[in-house]
N, C-alpha and C positions, 0 to 999 in steps of 0.2 A: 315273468311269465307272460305268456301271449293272452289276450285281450276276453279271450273267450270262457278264461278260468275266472273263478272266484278267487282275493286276494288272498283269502284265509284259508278254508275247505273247497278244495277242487269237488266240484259235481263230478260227476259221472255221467258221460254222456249215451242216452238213453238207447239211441241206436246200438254204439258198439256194446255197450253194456248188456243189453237184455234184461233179462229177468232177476239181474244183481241190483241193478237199479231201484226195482222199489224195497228192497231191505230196510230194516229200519235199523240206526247204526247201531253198534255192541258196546261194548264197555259200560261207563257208570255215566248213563243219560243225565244231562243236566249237572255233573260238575265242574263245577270254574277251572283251568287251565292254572287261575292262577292259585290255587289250594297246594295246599303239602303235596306232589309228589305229581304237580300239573308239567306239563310239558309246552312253553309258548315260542315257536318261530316263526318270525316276521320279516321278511323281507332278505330271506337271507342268501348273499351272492358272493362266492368267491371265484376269485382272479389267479393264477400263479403265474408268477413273469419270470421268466428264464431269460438270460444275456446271451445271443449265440455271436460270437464274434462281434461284429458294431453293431447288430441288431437286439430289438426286444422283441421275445419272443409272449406272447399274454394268451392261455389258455384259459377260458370260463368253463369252470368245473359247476358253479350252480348259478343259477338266474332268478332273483325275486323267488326263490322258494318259500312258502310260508303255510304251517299248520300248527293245529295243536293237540296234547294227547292228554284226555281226562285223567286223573289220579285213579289208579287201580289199574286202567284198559291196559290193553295189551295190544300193541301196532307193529305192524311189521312191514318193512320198506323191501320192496321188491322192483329188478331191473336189469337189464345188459350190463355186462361189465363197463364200470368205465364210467356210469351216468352220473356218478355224485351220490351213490349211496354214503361209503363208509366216509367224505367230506363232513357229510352232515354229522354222521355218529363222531367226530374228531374233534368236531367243532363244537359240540354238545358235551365230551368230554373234558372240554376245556385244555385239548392239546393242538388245537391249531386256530385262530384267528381270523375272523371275516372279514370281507372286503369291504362289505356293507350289511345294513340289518342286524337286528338280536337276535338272541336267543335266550331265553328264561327257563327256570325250573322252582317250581313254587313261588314263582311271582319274582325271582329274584335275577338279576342279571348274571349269567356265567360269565367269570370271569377266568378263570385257570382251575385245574381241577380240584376236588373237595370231596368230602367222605359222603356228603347226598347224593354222589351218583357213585357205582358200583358198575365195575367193567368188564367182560368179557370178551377175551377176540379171539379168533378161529387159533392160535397155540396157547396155552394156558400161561406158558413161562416159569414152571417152576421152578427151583430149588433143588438139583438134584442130589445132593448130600444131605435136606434135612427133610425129615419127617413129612407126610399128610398134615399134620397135626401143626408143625412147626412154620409148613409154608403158609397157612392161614393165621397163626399165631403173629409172623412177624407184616404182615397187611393191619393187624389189628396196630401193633407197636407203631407205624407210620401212621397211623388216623388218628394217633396219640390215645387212645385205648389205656386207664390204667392197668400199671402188671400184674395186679389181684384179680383183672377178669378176664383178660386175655384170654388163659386156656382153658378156662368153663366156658368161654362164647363160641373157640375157636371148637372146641370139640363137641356143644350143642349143634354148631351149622354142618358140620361132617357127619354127624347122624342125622343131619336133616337131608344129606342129598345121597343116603343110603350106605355109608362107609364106614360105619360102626365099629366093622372088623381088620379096618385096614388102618385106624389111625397113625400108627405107629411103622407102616410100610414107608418107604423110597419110593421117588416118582417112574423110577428104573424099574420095579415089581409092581407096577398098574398099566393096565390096560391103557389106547388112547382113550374110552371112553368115560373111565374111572378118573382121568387124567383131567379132563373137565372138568367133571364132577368137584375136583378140587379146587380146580379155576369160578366153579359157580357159588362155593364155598365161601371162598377167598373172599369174591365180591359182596355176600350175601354179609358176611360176618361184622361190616363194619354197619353195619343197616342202613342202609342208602334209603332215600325213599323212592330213586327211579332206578331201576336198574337197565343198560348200554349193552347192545351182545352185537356182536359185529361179526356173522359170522361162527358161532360158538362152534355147529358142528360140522362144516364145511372139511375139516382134515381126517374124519373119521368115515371107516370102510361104513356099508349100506346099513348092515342088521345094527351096528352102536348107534348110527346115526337115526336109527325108528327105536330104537330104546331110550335114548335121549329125551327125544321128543314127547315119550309116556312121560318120564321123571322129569321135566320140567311143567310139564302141562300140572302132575302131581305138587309138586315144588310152588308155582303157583297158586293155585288152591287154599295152600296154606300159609303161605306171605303174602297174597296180593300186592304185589309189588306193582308199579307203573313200569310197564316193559315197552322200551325201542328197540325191536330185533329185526336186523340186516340178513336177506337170505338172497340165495340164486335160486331157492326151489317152491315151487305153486304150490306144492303139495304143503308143506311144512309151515307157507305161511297159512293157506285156509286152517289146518290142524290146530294150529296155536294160536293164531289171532282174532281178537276183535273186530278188527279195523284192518286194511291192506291198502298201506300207500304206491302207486305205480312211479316209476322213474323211467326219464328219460332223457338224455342229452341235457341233463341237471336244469330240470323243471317238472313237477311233480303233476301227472298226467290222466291221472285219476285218484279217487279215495271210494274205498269196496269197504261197504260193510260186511261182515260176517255172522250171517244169523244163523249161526248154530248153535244147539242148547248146550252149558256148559253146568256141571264137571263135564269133562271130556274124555275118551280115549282115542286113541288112533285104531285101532282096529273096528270100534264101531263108528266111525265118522266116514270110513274109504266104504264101508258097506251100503250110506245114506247117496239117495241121489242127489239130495240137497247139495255136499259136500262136491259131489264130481262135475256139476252143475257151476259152480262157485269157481271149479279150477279150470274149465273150459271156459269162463267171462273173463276169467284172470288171465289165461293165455291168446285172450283176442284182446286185450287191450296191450299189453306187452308185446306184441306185435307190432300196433300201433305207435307205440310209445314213441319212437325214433323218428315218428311224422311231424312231431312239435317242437320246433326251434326255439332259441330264449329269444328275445327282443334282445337288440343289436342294442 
């Protein structure tokens, strides 16, 4: 990171910021990073080197990146394509490897993936021969889940993301939206204490994609789970988040807090000036973003 950030929590710089700036931060003030369900990155930089003919080719996807996310909060990594968003979420899921730096989750060092984090990515990947029911069943059987609970978990978390009536459908007879819902299922069912969404509704047409957004904000509410959600849209991170980390040219370029009163809905948040106030600071720094180079 360049000189002017903090190593840990990126300030926010008060000029481009405005009136975001004196926010007080959201989530659960005052808990340790490194507790059940903390979130700790430190230093974290990767490299991908490509062989092009007798050359090495070495792209830096992230630079000295480093934050952390309280147990409970709810962060959402925002940025240009390309910046080292879903790096981080890869890297955090423990399917891809840094160059340098850690990364922690309850205190504990990631090393390859593990049933404390629960994933979702913009395709669900289901199963399309077996059940709703089945495709969260057999997530539980890899987490090593024994078979006597399996399918009372699997089909408490399917009435938990509103599918009560569908358990017994094919992924062929659901909506993309309901299609998720399975995918949030899926993750939820092994009980992670952080749950990874990279993207969850980036493949789904407008109206699923603002229905979503209610039924996890709801979903939330009732898990508190510690959420790192990857998005392209301003709107969706001020809606859902605590916290709003900026990205850029993979070094993290601001940190927005989010002071809006939670429970939440999306219909009454787009109404609040607070909220459109929040996405107009978010889209001047996201502008900016691309002004911060990593140190060489």
């Amino acid at each position: 990171m360049t000189g002017e950030h903090s190593p840990v929590q990126v300030a926010v710089d008060s000029a481009a910021m405005g009136s975001a700036s004196a926010s007080s931060p959201g989530g659960v003030p005052g808990r340790s990073a490194a507790l059940p369900g903390g979130i700790e990155v430190t230093g974290l930089s990767k490299t991908y080197r490509r062989v092009v003919g007798r050359e090495i080719s070495l792209t830096a996807a992230l630079a000295d990146v480093s934050f952390t996310v309280a147990p409970q909060e709810f962060v959402s990594v925002i940025g240009p394509s390309g910046c080292g968003k879903s790096t981080i979420m890869k890297i955090l899921a423990g399917l891809l490897d840094p160059s340098s730096g850690s990364v922690k989750v309850s205190g504990k060092p990631v090393e390859g993936p593990g049933p404390d984090r629960g994933c979702v990515f913009q395709f669900p990947g289901l199963m399309p021969w077996k059940t709703v029911v089945d495709n969260v069943v057999i997530a539980l059987e890899f987490a090593g889940v024994p078979k006597r609970e399996r399918r009372r978990r699997a089909e408490e978390y399917v009435d938990l993301v509103g599918l009560d009536e569908f358990k017994r459908h094919h992924p062929g007879e659901l909506s993309g939206g309901m299609q998720q819902r399975v995918g949030i299922a899926r993750a939820l069912a092994i009980e992670p204490v952080v749950l990874l969404m990279d993207e969850p509704f980036g493949a789904l047409d407008a109206l699923s994609r603002t229905r979503m957004q209610d039924e996890l904000l709801r979903i939330w509410e009732q898990t508190k789970k510690t959420v790192l959600f990857i998005t392209h849209s301003i709107e969706e991170a001020v809606v859902l988040s605590d916290r709003v980390l900026v990205m850029g040219n993979g070094v993290i370029t601001a940190d927005v807090p989010i002071d809006l009163p939670r429970p939440r809905s999306r219909h009454r948040l787009l109404s609040d000036p607070r909220t459109l106030e929040l996405m107009r600071d978010l889209e001047r720094l996201i502008g900016h973003s691309d002004d911060h180079e990593p140190e060489a």
